[in-house]
N, C-alpha and C positions, 0 to 999 in steps of 0.2 A: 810337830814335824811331819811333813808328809817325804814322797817321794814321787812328785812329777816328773824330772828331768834330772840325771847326774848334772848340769851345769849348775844347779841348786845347791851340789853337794860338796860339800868339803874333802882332798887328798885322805887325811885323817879318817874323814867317816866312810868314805870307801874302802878302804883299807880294812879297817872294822871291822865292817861285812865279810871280805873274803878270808879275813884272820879267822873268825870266828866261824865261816861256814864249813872251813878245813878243819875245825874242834870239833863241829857239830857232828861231821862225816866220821871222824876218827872216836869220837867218844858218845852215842847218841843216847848210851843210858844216863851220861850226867845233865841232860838238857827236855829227859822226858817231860817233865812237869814244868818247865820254864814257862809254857803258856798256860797252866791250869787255871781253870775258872775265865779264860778269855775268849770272845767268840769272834769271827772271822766271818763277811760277805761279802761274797765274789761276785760282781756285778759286773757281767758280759753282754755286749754285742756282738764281739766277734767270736768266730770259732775257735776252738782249744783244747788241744792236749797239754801238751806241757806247762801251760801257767794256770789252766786249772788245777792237773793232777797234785802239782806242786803244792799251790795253795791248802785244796784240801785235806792231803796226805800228809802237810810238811804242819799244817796246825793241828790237825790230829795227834799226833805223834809227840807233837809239844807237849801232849795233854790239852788243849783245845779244843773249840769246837766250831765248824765249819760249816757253812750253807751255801749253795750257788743259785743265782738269781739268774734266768734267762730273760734278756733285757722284752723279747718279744711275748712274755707271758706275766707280765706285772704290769704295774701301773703307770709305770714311767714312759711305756708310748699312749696314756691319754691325759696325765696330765704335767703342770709344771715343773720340769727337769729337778730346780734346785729345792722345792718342798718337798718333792720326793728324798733327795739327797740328807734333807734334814732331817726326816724320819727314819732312814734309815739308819743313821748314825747314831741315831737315841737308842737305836737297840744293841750296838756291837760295838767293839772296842780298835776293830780296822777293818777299812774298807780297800779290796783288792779290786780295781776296775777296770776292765779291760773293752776301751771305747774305740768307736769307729773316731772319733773326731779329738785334738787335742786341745781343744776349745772347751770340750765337755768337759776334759781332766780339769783342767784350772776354774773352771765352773765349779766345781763339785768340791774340791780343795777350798774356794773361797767361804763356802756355808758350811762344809763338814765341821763337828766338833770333835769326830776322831780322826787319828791320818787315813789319810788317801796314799794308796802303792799304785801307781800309774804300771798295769800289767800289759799295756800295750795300747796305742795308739797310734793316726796314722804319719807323726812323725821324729818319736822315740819310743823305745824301748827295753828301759833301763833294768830292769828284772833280769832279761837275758843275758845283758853284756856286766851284773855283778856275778851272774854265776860262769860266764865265760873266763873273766879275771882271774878265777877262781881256778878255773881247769887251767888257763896258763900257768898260774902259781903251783901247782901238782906239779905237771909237766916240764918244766925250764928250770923250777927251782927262782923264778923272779919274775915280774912284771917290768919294773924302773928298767929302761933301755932294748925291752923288746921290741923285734921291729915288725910288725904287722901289714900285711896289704889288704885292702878289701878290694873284692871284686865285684862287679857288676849292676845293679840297679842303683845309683844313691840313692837311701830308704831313710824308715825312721831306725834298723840298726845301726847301719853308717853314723848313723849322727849321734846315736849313744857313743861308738867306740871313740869316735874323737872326742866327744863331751871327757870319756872316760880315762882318755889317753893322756887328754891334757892335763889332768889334774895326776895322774901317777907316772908319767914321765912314761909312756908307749908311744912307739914313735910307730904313725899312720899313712900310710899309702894307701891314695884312692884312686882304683882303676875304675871309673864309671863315664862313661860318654853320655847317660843321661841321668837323670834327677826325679822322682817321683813328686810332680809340683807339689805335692801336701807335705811333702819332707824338706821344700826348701828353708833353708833357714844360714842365711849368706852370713849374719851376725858371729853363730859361730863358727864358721867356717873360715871366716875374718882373723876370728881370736889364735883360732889355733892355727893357722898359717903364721900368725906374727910367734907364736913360741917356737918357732920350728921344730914341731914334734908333728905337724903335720902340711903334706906335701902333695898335689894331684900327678899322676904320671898318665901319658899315655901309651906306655908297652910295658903289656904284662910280662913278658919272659924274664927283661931286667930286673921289676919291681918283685918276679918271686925268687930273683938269684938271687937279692940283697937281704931276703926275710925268714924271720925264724918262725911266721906263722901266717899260713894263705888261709883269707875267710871267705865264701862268697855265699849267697842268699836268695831267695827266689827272684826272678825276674818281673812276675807277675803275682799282685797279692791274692790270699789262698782265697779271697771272698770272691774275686773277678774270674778266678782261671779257668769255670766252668761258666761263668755266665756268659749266656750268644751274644749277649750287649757291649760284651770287650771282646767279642769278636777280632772285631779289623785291627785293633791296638793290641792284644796279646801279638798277631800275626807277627805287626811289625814291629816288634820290641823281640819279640826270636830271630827275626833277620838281621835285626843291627846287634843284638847280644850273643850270635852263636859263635863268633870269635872270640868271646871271652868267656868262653866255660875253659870249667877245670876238668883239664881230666889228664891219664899216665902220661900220656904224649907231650904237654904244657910241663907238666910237672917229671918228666924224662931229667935226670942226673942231678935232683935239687932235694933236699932233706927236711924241708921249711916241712909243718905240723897244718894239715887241714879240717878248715873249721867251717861249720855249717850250722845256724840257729835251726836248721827245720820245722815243719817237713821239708823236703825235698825236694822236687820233680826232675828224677833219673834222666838223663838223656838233654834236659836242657843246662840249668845253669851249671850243674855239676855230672858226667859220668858214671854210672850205675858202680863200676870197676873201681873206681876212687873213691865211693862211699867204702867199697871193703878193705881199700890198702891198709896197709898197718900204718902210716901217715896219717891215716883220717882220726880224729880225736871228736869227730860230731857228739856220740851216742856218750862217752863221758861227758862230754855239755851238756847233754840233755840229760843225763841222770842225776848232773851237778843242779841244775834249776829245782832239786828238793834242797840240797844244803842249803844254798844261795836264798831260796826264799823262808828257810827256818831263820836263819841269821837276820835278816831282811827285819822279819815281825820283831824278835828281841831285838833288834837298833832300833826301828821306831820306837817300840814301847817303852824303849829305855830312856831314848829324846823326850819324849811326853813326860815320864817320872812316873811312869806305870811300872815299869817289869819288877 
């Protein structure tokens, strides 16, 4: 069993995860040894806090044990993508990858002989959006029927939350006027317009009047926002997005719950002022990405007939 994409994933097994990452968070002595004797590499391109820290704090903790591979200091930028893939897998028991391309994830998934946790690529995200689920289910007391908006870039989180929405019944508002061509993916966007749990608006004030939870997400990915080569297209992606940041003024007389995968950058997609409201729920996200991925390792290894 790996996990490339929630659309892979079954209601059931999603649920799973967030059941068990709320045990994990509420009871962490009964689950210290749950990974013992198991090892964990984390094979990045991109940059990372949070799904590294996760990975290798959340399998430590297990009783595990944890390595991170920086994709630019091995051998996989001189030779064959998937003999490397194969090798590595002879040595550990899951592979957390976190690839620039999702071409590579399903590469890497087709020749591994342990699972593959798709920890981000450039068009999902599934990691993030089990331990999101997670912090909604703390916070509401339910997921089945919440109604959620996202705002801003269509990315590869957007496309987890509806892959994710669809299968637990969260109903999804997408405020986006543009599309991150490497996140297009119209297939499921198809799917879940025909369940009607997912809907595009184009006016954010209605879609955050009607919602019990505003997300939105960087505009510009964290690899491009300082290189001068996205120059001229960061420029114009803040001229066409700067009416749709979140901030008090949008969010004036409305109670919905704001959510941000992070990092952040203050002042564009979201408000410096709104990371601090007591509305924002970011930083429980991001502290939930340890539960979320302790839970994560015990569901795979439990699908294989390891744990």
């Amino acid at each position: 069993m790996h996990l490339i994409s929630l659309k892979d994933w079954t209601r059931e097994e999603i649920l799973d995860v967030v059941e068990r990452s709320i045990e994990i968070k509420r009871f962490p002595n009964k689950f210290e040894n749950l990974m013992r004797g198991r090892s964990l590499a984390l094979l990045f391109q991109k940059t990372s806090t949070r799904t590294r820290c996760a990975g290798e704090v959340g399998m430590s903790q297990l009783g595990g044990h944890a390595f991170f591979l920086d994709w630019g200091v091995t051998n996989f930028v001189l030779t064959d993508f998937q003999d490397e893939i194969r090798v590595l897998s002879a040595y550990v028991d899951v592979i957390l990858a976190r690839l620039l391309k999702h071409a590579d994830v399903i590469r890497a998934a087709e020749v591994s002989s342990v699972p593959i946790i798709n920890g981000c690529c450039d068009r999902y995200h599934p990691t993030q959006i089990l331990a999101d689920l997670m912090t909604i289910q703390e916070k509401l007391g339910r997921i089945e029927g919440v109604k959620l908006t996202y705002v801003g870039i269509h990315n590869n989180v957007c496309n987890s939350l509806i892959a994710a929405g669809m299968k637990v019944g969260m109903e999804i508002t997408i405020v986006a006027p543009m599309t991150n061509p490497a996140a297009a993916d119209e297939a499921l966007l198809a799917e879940a317009c025909r369940t009607g749990l997912c809907r595009s608006s184009e006016c954010l004030s209605e879609a955050i009047a009607e919602s019990d939870v505003v997300y939105t997400d960087t505009w510009v990915d964290m690899e491009f926002f300082g290189n001068p080569e996205f120059e001229d297209e960061k420029q114009r992606r803040i001229e066409l997005m700067q009416p749709y940041q979140l901030n008090n003024a949008i969010m004036e007389g409305h109670n919905a719950l704001v959510m941000h995968c992070l990092p952040a950058h203050r002042g564009y997609e979201i408000s410096g002022n709104l990371i601090a409201d007591p509305r924002s729920i970011m930083f429980d996200q991001s502290e939930n990405r340890l539960y979320g991925m302790k839970a994560l390792f015990a569901e795979v290894m439990r699908r294989n007939g390891a744990e």
